[in-house]
C-alpha positions in Angstrom: -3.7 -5.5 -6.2 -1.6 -4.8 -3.2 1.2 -1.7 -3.3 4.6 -2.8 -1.6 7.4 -0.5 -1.0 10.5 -1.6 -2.7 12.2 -2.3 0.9 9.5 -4.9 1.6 10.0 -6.7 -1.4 11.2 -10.6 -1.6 12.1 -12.6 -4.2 9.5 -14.7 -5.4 6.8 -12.2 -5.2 5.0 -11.6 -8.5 4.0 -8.7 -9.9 0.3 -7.6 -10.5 0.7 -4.9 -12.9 3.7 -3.5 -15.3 6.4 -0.8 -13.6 7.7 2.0 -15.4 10.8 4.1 -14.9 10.0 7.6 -13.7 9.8 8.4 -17.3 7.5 5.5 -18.5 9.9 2.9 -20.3 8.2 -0.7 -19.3 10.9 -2.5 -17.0 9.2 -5.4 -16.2 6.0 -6.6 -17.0 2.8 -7.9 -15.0 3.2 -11.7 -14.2 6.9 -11.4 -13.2 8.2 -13.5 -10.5 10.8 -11.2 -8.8 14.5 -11.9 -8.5 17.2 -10.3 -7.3 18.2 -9.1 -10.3 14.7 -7.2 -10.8 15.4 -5.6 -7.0 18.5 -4.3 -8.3 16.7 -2.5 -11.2 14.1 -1.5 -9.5 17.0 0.7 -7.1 18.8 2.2 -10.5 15.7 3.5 -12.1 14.0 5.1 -8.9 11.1 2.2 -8.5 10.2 2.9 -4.9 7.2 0.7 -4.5 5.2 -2.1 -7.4 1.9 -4.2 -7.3 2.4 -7.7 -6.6 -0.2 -10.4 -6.7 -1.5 -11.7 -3.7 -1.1 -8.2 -1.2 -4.2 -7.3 -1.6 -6.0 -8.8 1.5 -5.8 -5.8 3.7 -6.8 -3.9 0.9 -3.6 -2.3 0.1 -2.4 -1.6 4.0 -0.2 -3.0 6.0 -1.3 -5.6 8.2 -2.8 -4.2 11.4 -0.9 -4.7 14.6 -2.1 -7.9 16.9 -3.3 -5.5 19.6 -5.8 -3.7 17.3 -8.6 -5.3 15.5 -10.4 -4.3 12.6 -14.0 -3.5 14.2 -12.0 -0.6 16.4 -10.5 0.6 13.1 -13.4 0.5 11.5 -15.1 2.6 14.2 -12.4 4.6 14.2 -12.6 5.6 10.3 -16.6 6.0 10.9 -15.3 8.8 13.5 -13.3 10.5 11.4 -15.7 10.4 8.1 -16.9 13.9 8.7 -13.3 15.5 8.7 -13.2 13.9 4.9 -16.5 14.6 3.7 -15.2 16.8 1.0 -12.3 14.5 -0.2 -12.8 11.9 -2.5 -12.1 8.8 -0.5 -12.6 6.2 -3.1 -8.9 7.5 -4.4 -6.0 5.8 -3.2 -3.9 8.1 -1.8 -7.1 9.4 0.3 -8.3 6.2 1.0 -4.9 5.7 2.3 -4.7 9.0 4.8 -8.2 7.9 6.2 -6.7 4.8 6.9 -3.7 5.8 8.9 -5.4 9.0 10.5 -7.9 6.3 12.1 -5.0 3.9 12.9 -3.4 6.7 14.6 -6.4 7.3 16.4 -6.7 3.6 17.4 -3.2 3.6 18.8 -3.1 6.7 20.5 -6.5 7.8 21.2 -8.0 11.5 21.4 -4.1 13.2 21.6 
């Protein structure tokens, strides 16, 4: 399952899992093909970002820029591994800082 951000959504796109409102009523369920209509909801009940089917290549990230490939990256979250050895970085959200932090390194070296 891939997390998109509600501004990168396209009609068409189907969703991998159920969204919720902020407080938990079920707007649109898992296998929905997107519309503009479900866009529109999503920005009156405060859905900033869904699952959809098929994002999940990159493993959730954007893709990487065409200048930067994925054995530097790699290399590059090896590097930092030691900064996160005490944060879980199976979880998503910490999965997702070690990924930008080596990006960032990648792209603009030791600053």
């Amino acid at each position: 399952m891939g997390i998109v951000a509600l501004d990168n959504l396209t009609t068409g796109m189907v969703l991998s899992t159920d969204v919720h409102d902020r407080s938990g009523r079920l707007l649109l369920g898992a296998g929905t093909e997107l519309n503009q209509k479900h866009l529109v909801i999503f920005r009156t009940w405060g859905v900033n970002e869904v699952a959809i089917r098929g994002e999940d290549e990159s493993g959730g990230h954007a893709a990487l820029p065409p200048d930067i490939s994925p054995e530097d990256l790699k290399c590059a979250e090896q590097n930092l591994a030691p900064l996160f050895r005490m944060a879980d970085t199976e979880h998503p959200a910490m999965k997702e800082i070690l990924h930008l932090a080596a990006l960032r390194k990648v792209t603009h070296g030791q600053e």
